[in-house]
N, CA, C and O of each residue as an XYZ file, in Angstrom:
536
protein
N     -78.971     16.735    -32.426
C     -77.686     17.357    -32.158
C     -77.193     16.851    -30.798
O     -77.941     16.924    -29.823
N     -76.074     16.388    -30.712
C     -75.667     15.982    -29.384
C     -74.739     16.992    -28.597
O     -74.018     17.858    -29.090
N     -74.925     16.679    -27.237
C     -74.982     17.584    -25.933
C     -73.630     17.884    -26.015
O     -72.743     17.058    -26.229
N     -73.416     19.600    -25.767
C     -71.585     19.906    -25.183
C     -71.588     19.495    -24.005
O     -72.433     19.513    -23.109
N     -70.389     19.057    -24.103
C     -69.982     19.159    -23.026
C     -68.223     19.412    -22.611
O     -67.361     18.601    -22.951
N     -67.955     20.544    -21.913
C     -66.393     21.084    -21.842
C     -66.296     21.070    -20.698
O     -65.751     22.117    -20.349
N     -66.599     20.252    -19.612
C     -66.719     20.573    -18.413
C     -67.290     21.649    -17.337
O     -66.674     21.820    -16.284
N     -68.388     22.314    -17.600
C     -69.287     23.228    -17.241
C     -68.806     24.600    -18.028
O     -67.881     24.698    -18.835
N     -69.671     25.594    -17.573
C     -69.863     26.492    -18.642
C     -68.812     27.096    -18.781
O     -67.808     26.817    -18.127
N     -68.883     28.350    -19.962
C     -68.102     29.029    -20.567
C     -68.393     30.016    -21.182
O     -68.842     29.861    -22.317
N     -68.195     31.703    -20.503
C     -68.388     32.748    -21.169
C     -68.353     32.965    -21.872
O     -67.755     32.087    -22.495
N     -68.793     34.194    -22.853
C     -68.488     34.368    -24.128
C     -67.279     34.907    -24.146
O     -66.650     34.673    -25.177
N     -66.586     35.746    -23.106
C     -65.357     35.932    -22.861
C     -64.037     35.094    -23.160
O     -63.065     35.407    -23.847
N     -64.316     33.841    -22.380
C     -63.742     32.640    -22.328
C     -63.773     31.688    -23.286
O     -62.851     30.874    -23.333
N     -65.072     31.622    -24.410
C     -65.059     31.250    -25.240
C     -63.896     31.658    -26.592
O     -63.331     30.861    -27.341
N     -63.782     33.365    -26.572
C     -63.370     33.891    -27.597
C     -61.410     33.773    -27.227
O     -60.448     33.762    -27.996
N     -61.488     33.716    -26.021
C     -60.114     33.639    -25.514
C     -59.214     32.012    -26.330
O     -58.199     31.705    -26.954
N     -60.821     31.244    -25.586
C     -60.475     29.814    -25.903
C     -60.520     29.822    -27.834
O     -59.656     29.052    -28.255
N     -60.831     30.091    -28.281
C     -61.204     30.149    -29.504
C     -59.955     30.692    -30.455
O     -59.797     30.238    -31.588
N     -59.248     31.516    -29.996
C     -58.078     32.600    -30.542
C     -57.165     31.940    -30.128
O     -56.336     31.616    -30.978
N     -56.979     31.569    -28.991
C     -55.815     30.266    -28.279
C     -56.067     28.623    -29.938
O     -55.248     28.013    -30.625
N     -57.484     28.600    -29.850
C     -56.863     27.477    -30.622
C     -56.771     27.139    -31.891
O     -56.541     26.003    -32.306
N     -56.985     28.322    -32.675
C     -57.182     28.647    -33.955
C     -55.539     28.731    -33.877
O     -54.899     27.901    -34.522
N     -55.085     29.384    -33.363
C     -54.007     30.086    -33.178
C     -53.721     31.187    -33.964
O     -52.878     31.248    -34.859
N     -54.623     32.228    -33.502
C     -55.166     33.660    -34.202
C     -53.598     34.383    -33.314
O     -52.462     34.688    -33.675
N     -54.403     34.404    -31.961
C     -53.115     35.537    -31.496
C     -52.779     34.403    -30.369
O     -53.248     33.300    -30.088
N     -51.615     35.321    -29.810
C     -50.896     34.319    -28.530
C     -51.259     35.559    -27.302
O     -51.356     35.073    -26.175
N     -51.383     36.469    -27.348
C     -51.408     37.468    -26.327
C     -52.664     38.439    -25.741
O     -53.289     39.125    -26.549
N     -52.946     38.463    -24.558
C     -54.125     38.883    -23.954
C     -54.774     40.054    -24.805
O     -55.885     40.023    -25.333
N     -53.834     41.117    -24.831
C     -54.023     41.817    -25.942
C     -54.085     42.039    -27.246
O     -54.442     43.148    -27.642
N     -53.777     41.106    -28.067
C     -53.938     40.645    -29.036
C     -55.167     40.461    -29.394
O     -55.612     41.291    -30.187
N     -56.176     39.239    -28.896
C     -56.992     38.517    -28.458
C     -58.082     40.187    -28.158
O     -59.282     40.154    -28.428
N     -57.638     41.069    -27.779
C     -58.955     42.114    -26.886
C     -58.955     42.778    -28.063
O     -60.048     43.282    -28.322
N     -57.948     42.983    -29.013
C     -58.076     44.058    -30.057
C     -59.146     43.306    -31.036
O     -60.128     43.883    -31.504
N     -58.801     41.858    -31.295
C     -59.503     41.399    -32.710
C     -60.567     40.960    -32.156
O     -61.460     40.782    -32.984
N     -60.959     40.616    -30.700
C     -62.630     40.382    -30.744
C     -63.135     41.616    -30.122
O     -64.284     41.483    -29.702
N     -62.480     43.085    -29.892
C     -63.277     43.938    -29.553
C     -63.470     44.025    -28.256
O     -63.999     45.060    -27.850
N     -63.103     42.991    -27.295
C     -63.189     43.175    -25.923
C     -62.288     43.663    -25.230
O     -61.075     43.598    -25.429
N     -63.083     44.381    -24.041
C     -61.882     45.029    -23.156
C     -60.813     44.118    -22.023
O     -60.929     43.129    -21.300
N     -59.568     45.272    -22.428
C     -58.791     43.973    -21.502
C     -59.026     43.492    -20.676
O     -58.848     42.275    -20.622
N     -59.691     44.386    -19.310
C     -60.259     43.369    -18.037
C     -61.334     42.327    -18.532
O     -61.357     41.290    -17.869
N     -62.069     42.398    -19.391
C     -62.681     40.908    -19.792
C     -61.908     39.983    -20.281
O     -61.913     38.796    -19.957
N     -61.112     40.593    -21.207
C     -60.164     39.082    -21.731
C     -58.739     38.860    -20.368
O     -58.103     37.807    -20.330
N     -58.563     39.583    -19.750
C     -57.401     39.213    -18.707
C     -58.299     38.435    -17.081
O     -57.582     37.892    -16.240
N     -59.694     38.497    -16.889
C     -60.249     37.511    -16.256
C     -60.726     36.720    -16.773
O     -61.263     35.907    -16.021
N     -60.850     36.438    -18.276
C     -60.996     35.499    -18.887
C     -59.697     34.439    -18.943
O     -59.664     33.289    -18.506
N     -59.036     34.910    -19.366
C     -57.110     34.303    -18.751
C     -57.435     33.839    -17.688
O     -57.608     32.624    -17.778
N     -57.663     34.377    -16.356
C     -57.866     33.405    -15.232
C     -58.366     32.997    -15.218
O     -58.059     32.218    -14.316
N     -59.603     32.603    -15.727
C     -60.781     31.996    -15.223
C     -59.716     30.635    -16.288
O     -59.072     29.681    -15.852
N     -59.892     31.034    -17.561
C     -59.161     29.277    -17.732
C     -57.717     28.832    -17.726
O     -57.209     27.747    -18.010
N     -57.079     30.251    -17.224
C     -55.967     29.160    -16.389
C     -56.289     28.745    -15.134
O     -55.460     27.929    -14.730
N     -57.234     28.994    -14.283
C     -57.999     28.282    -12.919
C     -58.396     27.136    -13.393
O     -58.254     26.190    -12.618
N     -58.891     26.888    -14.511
C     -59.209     25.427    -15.176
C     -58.533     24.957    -15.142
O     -58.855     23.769    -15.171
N     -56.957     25.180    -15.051
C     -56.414     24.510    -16.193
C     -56.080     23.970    -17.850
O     -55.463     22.973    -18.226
N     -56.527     24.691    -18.375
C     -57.011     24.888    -19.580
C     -55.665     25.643    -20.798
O     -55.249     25.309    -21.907
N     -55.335     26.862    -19.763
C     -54.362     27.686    -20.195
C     -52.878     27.845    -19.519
O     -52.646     27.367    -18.409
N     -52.234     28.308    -20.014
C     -50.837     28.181    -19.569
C     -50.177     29.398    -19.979
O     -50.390     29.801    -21.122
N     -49.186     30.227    -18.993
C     -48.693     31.884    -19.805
C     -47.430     31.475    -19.636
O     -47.146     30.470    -18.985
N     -46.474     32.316    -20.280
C     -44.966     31.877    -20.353
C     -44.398     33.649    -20.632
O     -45.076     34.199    -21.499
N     -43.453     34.411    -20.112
C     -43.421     35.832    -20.333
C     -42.886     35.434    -21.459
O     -42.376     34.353    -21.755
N     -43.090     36.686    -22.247
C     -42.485     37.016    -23.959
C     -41.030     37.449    -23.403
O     -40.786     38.213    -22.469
N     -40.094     36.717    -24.275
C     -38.843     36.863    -23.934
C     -38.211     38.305    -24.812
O     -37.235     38.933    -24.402
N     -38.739     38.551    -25.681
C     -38.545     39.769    -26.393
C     -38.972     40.643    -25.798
O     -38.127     41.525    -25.948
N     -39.985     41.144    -25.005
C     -40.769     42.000    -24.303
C     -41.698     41.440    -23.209
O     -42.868     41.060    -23.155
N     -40.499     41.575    -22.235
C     -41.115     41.165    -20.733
C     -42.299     41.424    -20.079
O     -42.760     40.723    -19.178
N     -43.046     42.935    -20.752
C     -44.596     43.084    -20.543
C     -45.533     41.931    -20.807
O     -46.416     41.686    -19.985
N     -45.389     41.159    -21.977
C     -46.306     40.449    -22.088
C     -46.370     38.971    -21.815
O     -45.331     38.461    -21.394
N     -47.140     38.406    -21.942
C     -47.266     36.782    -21.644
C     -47.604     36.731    -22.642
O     -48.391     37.517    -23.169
N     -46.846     35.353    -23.372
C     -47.598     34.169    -24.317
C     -48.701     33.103    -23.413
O     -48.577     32.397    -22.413
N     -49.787     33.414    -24.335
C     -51.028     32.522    -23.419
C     -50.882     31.359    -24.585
O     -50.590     31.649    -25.746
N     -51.161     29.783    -24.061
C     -50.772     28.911    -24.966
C     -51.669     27.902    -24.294
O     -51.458     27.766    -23.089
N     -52.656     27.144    -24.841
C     -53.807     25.990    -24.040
C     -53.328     24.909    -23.537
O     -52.589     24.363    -24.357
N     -53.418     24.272    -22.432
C     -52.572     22.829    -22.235
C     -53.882     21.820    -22.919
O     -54.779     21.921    -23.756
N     -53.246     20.675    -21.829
C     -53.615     19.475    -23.143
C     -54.826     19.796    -22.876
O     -55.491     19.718    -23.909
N     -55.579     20.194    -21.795
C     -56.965     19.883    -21.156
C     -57.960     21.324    -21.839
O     -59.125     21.251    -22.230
N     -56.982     22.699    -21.818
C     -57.578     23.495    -22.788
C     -57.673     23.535    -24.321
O     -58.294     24.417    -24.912
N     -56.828     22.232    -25.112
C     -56.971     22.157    -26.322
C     -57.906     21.277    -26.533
O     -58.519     21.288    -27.601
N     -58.214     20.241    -25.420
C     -59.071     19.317    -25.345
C     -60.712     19.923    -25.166
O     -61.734     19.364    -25.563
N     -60.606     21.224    -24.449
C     -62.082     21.678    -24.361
C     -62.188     22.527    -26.007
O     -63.178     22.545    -26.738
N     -61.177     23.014    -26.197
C     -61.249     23.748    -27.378
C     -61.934     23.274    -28.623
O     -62.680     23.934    -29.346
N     -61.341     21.286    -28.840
C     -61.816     20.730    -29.701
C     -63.278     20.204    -29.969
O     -63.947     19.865    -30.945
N     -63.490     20.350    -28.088
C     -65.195     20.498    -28.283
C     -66.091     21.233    -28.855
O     -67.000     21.012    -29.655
N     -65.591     22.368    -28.185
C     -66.576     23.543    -28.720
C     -66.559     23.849    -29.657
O     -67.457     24.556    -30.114
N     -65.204     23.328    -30.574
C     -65.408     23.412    -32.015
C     -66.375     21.966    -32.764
O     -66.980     21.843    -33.829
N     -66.267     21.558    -32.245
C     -67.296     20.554    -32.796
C     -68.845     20.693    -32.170
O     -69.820     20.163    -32.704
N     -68.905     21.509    -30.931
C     -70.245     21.466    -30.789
C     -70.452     22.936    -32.075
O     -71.257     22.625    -32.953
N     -69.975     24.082    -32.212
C     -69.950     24.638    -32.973
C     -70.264     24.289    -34.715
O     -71.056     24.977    -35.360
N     -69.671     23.375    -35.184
C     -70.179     22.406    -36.279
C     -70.979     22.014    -36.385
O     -71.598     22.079    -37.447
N     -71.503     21.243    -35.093
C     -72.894     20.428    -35.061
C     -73.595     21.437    -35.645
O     -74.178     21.377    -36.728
N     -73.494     22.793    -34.565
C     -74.820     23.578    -34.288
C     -74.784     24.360    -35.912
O     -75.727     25.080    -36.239
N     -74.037     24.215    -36.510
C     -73.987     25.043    -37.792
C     -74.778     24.539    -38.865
O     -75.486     25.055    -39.729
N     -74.409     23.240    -38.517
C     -74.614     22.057    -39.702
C     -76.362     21.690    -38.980
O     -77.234     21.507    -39.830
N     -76.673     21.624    -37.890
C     -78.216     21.652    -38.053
C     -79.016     23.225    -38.221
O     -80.239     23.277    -38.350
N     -78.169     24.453    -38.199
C     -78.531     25.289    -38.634
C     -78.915     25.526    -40.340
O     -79.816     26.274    -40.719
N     -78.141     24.825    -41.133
C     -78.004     25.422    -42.288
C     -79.054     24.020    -42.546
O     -79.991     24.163    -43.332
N     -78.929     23.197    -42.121
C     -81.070     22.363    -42.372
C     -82.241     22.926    -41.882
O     -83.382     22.693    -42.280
N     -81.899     23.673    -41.005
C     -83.586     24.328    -40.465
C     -83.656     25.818    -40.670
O     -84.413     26.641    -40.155
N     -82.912     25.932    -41.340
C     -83.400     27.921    -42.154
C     -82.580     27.925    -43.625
O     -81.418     27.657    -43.927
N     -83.724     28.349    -44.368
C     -83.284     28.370    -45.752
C     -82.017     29.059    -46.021
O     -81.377     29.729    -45.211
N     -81.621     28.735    -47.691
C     -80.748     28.930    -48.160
C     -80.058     30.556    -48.129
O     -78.991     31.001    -47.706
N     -81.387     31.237    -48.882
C     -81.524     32.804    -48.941
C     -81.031     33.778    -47.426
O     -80.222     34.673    -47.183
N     -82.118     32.934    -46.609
C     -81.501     33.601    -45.185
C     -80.394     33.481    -44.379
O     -79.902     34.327    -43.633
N     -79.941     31.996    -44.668
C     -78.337     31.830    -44.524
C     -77.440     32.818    -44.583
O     -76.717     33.364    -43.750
N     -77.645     32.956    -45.855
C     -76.752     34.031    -46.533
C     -76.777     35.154    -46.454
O     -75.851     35.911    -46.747
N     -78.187     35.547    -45.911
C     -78.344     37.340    -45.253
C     -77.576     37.086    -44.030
O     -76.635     37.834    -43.764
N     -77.916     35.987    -43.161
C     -77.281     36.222    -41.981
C     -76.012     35.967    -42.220
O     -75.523     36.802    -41.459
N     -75.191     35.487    -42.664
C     -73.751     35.489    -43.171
C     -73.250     36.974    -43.141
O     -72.654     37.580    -42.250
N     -73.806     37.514    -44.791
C     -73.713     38.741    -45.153
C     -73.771     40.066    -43.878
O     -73.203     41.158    -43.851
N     -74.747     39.382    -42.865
C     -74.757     41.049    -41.663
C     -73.921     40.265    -40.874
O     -73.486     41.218    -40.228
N     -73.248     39.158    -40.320
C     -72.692     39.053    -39.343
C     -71.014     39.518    -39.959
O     -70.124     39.896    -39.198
N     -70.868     39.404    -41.303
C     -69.837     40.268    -41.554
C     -69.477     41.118    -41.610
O     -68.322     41.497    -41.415
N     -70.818     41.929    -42.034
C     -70.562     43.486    -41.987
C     -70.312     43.604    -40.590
O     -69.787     44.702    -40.409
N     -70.438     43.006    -39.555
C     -70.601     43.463    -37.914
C     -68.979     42.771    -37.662
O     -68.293     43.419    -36.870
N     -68.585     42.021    -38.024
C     -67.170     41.847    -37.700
C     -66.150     42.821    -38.823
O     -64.951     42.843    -38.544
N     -66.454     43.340    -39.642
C     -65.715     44.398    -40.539
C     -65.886     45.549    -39.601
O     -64.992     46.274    -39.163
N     -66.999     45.601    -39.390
C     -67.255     47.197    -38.654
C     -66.502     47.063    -37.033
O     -66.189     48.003    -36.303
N     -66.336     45.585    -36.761
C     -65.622     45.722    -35.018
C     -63.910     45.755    -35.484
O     -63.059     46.144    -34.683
N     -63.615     45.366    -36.659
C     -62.357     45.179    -37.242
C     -61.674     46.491    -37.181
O     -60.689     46.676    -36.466
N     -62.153     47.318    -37.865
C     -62.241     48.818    -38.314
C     -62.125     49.622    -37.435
O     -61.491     50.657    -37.639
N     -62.702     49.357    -36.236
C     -62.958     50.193    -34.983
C     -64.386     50.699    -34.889
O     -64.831     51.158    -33.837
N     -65.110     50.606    -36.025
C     -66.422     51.651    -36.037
C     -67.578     50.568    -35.610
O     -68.742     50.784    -35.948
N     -67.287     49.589    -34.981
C     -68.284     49.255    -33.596
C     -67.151     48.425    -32.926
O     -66.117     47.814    -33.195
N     -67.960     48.769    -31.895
C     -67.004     48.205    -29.946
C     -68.302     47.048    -29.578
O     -69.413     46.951    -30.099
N     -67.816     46.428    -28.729
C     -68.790     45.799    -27.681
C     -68.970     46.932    -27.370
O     -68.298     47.911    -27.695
N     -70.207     46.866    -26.495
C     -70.850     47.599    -25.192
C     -69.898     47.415    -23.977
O     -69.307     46.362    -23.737
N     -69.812     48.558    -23.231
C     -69.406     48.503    -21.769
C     -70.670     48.039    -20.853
O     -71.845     48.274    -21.138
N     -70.291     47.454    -19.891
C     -71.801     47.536    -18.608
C     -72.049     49.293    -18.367
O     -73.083     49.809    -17.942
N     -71.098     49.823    -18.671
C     -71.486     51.370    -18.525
C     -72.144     52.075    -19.498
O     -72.732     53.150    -19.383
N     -71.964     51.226    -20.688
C     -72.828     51.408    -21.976
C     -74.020     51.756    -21.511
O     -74.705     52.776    -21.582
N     -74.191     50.225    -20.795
C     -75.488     49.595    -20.687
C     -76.415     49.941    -19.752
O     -77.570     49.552    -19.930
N     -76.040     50.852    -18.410
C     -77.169     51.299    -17.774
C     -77.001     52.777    -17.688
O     -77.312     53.488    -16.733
N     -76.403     53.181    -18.948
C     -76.382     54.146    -18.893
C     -75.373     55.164    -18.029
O     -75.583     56.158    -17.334
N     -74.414     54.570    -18.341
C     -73.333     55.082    -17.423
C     -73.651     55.149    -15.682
O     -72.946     55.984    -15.116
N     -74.231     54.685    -15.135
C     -74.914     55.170    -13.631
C     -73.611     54.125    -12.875
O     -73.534     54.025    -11.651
């Protein structure tokens, strides 16, 4: 499998931002926080972090001045097309080194887990989740 490379790393935050930017799922920060489940301050420093790249670009919504259209420049469609191909790679040597049967379980639960974040009836974790509110 050959090496990503997008110009150094990339959150999972930043990934899903970058990912929804180039699918062209949603155009808007919020958009983007509802369908992967993350909270807005993760996906709105995720916005900076790759418009600090350069990567991303906002333009206000002319219909409703609250929001920004987030839209990738050449250099964020250019990392985008990586990670979709390192994404391929990694799929395509996945589905050679674990059988057929288990494929398909793991298919089968990673859907139920995006139906159930769809739905509302699972969230990410907060860091407050996570140590217990302290």
């Amino acid at each position: 499998m050959r090496q990503c490379d997008v110009g150094g790393e990339v959150s999972w935050t930043e990934w899903q931002v970058l990912w929804s930017l180039g699918e062209g799922l949603h155009g808007t920060a919020k958009a983007i926080s509802g369908h992967a489940g993350l909270t807005k301050t993760k996906v709105s420093r995720a916005v900076k972090a790759l418009e600090d790249r350069r990567w991303l670009g906002r333009q206000r919504d002319t219909v409703d001045r609250r929001f920004e259209i987030l839209s990738l420049t050449d250099s964020g469609q250019a990392a985008y097309t990586e990670l979709k191909r390192c994404a391929a790679d990694y799929q395509h040597w996945l589905e050679g080194a674990v059988d057929l049967p288990y494929l398909k379980a793991l298919d089968d639960g990673l859907s139920g887990i995006e139906d159930a974040m769809a739905t509302g009836h699972l969230r990410m974790p907060s860091p407050a989740d996570e140590d217990g509110g302290q």
